[in-house]
N, C-alpha and C positions, 0 to 999 in steps of 0.2 A: 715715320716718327723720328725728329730729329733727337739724335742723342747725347745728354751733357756733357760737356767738356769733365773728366775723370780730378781733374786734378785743380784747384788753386790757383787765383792767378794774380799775380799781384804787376800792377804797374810801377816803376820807380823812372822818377825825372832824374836827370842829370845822371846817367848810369853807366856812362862808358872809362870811367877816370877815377880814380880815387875812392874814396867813401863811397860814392853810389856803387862804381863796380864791385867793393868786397861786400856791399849789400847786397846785390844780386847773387853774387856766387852763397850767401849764406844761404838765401831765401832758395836759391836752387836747389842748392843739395840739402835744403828743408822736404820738397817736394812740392814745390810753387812751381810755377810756368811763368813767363816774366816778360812783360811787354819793356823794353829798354830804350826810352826814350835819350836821345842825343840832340847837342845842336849843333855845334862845328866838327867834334870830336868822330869823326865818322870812320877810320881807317882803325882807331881803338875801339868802338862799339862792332863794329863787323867781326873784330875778331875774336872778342868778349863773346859773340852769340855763336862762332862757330865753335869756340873752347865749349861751352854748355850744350849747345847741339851735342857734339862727341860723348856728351855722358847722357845725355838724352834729347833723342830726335825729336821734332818739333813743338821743342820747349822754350820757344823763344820767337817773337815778334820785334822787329825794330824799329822803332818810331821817327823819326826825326822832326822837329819841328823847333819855329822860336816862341817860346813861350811870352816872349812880350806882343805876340801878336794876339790881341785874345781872341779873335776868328777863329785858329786853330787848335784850339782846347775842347770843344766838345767836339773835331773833325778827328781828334787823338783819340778818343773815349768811344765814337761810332768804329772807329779802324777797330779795336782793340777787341769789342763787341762781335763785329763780324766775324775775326777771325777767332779767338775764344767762346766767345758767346757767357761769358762770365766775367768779373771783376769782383775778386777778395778783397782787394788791398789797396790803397795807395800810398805811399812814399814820396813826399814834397823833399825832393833832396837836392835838387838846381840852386843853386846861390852865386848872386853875386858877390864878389869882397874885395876892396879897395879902399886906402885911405878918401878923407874928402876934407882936408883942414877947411876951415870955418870960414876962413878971410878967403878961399877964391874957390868953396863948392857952388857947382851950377847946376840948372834944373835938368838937365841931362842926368849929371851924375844921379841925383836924386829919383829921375822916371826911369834909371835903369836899375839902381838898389832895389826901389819900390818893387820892379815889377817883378823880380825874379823870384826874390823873398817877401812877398806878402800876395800880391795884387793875382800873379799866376797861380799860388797855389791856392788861393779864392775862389779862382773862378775856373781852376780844374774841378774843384773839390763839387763845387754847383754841377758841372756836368756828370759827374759819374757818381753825385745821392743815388738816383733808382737803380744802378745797376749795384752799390753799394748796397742800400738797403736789402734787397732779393736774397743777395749772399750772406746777412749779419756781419758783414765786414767791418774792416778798421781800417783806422788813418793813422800814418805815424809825420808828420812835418819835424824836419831836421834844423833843429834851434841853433843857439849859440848862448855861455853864458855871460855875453856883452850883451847880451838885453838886459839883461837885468844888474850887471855891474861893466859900465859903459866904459870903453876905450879910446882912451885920449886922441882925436883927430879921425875917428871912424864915425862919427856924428850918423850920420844916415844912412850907414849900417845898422849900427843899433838900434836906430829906430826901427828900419826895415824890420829887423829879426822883432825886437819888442810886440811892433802888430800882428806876428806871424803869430805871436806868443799870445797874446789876448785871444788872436782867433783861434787856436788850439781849444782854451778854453770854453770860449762863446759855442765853438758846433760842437762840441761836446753836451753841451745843455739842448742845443735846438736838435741834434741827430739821433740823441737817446731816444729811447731803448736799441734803435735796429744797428747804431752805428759807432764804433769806440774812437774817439780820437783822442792820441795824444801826441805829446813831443820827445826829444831827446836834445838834450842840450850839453854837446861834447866839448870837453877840455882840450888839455897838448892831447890830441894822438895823430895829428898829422899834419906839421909844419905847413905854414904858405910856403910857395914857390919863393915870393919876396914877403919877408916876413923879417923875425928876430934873429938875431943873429948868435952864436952858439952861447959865450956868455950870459946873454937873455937868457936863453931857454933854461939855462942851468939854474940863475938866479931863478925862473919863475919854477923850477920844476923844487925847486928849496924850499919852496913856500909852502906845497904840495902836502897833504899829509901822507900821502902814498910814496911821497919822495921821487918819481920816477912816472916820463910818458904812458899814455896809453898808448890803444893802439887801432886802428881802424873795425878789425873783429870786433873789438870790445862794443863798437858801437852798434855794429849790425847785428850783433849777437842780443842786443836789447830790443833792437826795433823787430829781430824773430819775436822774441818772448810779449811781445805790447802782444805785434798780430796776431800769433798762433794761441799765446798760453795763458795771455792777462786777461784774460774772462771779466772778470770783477774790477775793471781799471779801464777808467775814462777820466780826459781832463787832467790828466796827469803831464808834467812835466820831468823827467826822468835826466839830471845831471850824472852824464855818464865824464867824471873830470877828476877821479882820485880822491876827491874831497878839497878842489881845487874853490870853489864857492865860501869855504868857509874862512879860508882866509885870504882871499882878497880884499 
């Protein structure tokens, strides 16, 4: 008689770098087990899995794949399966982000926004219902609040996130009762690489009613609470930005 996996297991995309990685170390030392999907990023996801190895032994699977391949999505979800034999959670947190002004965006740019932020976490989300459902698990997809109050020359970003944002909703309606999805849609808590520039940031953080960045935990500290503690919350959208939304 084979015997259950003891503990939680959540899957997160895009987990070796930044937001995805402080989401895994939260959900780790929640007491989740954590499949850590990467896609270039592999020399920082190796080492991410051996730091949480060292605090517990085989709590951690690493995935690698591209997610715009969509062959590889349910090959991700049978990996995770075999080795687990469970799936709690998933975390749509891979995103593409790059400007794409109007007069010389191309359908590249636009099949590779799509795919990362909408189109992948679709059709992950399609492979891992039953192993979802079995568990009463949740979904958390990692927004932005440019879908909803759009940024000048990110055209197809916004949209990208916008559709992630509608589906958030929509399998919320078609997953209930077995399955919780929602979003989180962060503020300033972690500059682009190429991004604003500090005066920016200062004017946008003015606006703020909180006055002042967040910070990566603050995010992943929500998408714990969606999984583990929001019982009663689906379809939700969670602007985790200071109270950045209300005055832009």
């Amino acid at each position: 008689m084979t015997t259950a996996h003891p503990r939680p297991v959540a899957l997160i995309t895009g987990s070796s770098r930044r937001v995805g990685a402080v989401i895994a170390r939260t959900l780790h030392a929640a007491g989740y087990d954590l499949a850590l999907h990467y896609r270039h990023s592999s020399n920082e996801a190796q080492a991410l899995a051996k730091e949480l190895e060292q605090q517990r032994a085989g709590s951690t699977l690493l995935l690698p794949a591209e997610l715009a391949d969509l062959s590889s999505l349910p090959t991700l979800i049978e990996k995770l399966l075999a080795h687990f034999g469970r799936l709690d959670a998933l975390v749509n947190n891979a995103s593409a982000f790059y400007a794409t002004p109007l007069d010389n965006a191309t359908p590249a740019q636009w099949n590779e926004l799509f795919a990362s932020n909408a189109q992948a976490p679709f059709f992950l989300t399609q492979a891992a219902i039953p192993a979802l459902r079995a568990a009463k698990g949740g979904i958390v997809n990692l927004l932005d609040i440019y879908a909803e109050r759009p940024l000048v020359g990110y055209t197809l970003y916004c949209m990208a996130k916008a559709s992630l944002s509608a589906m958030t909703r929509s399998l919320a309606l078609e997953l209930g009762p077995d399955i919780r999805v929602n979003g989180i849609a962060p503020g300033a808590v972690m500059w682009p690489a190429e991004g604003k520039s500090d005066e920016e940031q200062q004017t946008l953080l003015a606006r703020t009613p909180l006055k002042r960045a967040g910070t990566p935990e603050d995010v992943a500290n929500a998408a714990l609470w969606l999984l583990r503690d929001a019982h009663y919350v689906t379809g939700q959208v969670i602007h985790v930005d200071g109270g950045r939304m209300l005055s832009i």
